[in-house]
C-alpha positions in Angstrom: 1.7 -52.7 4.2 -2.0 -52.8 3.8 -2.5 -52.0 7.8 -0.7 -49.1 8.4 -2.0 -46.9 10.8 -1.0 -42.8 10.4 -0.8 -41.9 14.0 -2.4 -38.1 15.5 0.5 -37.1 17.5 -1.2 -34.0 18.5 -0.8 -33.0 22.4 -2.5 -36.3 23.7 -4.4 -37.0 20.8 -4.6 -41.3 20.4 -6.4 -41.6 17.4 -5.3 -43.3 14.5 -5.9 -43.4 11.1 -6.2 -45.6 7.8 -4.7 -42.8 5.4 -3.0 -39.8 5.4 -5.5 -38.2 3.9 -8.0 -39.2 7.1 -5.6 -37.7 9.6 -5.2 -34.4 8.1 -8.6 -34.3 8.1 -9.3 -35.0 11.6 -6.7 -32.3 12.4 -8.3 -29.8 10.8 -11.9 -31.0 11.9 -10.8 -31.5 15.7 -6.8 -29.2 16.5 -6.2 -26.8 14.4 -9.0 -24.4 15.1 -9.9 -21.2 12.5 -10.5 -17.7 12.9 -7.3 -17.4 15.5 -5.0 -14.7 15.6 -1.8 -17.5 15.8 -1.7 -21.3 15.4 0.8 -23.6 17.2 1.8 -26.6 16.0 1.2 -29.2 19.6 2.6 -32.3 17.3 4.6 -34.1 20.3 8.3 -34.2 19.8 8.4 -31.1 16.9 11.0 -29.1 16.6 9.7 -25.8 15.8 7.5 -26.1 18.6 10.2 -26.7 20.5 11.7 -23.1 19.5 9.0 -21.1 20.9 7.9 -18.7 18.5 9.2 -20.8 15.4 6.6 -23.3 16.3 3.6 -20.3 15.9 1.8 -19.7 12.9 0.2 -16.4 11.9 -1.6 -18.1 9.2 -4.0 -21.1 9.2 -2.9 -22.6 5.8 0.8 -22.2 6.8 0.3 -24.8 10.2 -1.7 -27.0 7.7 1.6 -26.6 5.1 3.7 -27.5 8.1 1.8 -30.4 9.4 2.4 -32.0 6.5 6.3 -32.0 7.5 4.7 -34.3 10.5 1.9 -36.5 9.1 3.0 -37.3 5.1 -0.1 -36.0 3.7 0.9 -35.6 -0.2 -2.5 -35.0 -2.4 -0.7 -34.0 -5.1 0.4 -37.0 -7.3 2.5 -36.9 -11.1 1.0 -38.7 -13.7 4.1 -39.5 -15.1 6.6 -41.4 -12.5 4.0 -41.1 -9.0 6.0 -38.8 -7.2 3.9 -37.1 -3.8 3.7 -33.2 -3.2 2.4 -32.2 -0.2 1.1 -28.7 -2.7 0.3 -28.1 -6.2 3.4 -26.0 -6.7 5.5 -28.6 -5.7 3.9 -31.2 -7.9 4.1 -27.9 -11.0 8.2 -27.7 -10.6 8.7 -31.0 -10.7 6.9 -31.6 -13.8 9.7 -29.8 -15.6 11.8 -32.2 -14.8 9.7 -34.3 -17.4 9.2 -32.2 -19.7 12.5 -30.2 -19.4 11.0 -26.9 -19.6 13.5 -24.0 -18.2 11.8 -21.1 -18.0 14.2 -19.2 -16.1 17.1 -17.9 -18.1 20.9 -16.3 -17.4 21.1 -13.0 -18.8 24.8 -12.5 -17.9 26.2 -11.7 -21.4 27.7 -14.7 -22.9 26.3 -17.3 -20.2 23.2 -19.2 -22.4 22.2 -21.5 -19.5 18.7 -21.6 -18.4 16.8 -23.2 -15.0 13.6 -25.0 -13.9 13.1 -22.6 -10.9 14.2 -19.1 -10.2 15.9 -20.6 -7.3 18.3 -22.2 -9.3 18.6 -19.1 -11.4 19.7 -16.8 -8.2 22.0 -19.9 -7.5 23.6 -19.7 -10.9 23.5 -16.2 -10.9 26.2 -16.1 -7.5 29.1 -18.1 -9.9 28.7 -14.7 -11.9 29.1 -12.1 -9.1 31.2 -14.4 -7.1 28.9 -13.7 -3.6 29.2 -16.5 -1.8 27.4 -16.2 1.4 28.1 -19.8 2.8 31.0 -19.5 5.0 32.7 -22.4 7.1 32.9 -21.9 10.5 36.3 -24.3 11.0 38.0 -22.9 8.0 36.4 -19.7 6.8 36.1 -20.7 3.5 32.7 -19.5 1.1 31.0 -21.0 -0.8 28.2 -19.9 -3.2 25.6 -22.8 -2.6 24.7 -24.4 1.1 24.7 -27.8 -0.4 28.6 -27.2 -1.0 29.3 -25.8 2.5 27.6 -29.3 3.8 29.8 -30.8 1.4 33.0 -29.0 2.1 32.6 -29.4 5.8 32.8 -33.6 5.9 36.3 -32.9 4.8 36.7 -31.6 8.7 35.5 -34.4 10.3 37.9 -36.7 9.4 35.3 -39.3 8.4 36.2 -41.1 5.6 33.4 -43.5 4.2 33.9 -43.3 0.7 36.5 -45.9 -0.4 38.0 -46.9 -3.6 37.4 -50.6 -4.3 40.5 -50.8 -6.1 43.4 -49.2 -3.9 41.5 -48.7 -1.1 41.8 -44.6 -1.0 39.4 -43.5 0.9 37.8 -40.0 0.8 35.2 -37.4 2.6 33.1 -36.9 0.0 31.6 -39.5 -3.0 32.4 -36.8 -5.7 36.1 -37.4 -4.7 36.2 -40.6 -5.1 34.4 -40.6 -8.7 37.2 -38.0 -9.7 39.9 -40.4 -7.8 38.0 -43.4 -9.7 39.5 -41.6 -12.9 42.8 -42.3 -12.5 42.2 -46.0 -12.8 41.0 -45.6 -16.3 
């Protein structure tokens, strides 16, 4: 709504704020300091803080990157669909989702696929050398992506929320039941 307020949650900091572009303003004008050999991030209830030496910063900019994990403060807007980024790069990788540019491309011979972002490349690169650093702790099985491990492990849990509408199977994960769903074709 119109009359959101964007809280400082800074040590005791009570100020409030119209935007999110006012707050992170008035952190960097009146918390975060400059010149300092470390920054600490003193936004009540954060985790890193929380860690110790997670929650220091050797680098002004990279508190200010962080902060934005606290206070929403996305400058960086796409033309085309209004998607936020709290940095340019951010707003430059997501772009290619638009334009479907893949810069990044598999030079395993035989393998023609190419990526948005180098990350995805390494990712790829993994079902070629078979590493596959993401091991379950219940099971010890690998896996070659993280996202899969977090995956893999709801199978553990016993938790079953995805359910078939038509015989009632229910499953761990939502990409078994799509690939249960098929059999009803």
């Amino acid at each position: 709504g119109g009359n959101q307020k964007f809280a400082c949650c800074w040590d005791a900091c009570q100020l409030a704020f119209d935007t999110p572009d006012a707050l992170n303003q008035h952190l960097n004008d009146a918390h975060i300091g400059a010149g300092l050999s470390t920054y600490l991030c003193c936004w009540r209830g954060c985790p890193r803080a929380a860690q110790g030496s997670a929650g220091i910063f050797k680098q002004r900019q990279k508190l200010q990157r962080h902060l934005t994990t606290h206070t929403n403060f996305r400058p960086f807007v796409c033309a085309e669909c209004g998607a936020r980024f709290s940095e340019a790069t951010g707003l430059h990788l997501h772009a290619r989702t638009h334009t479907g540019d893949r810069p990044f491309a598999c030079e395993h011979p035989g393998c023609d696929k190419r990526f948005a972002t180098s990350g995805s490349l390494i990712n790829h690169m993994r079902v070629h050398s078979g590493y596959k650093p993401f091991r379950c702790p219940v099971c010890h099985r690998c896996f070659a992506e993280a996202s899969n491990l977090s995956k893999h492990k709801k199978t553990h849990s016993g938790e079953r929320n995805h359910e078939c509408k038509i015989c009632g199977r229910a499953y761990a994960r939502s990409d078994q039941l799509t690939r249960h769903m098929k059999t009803h074709e």
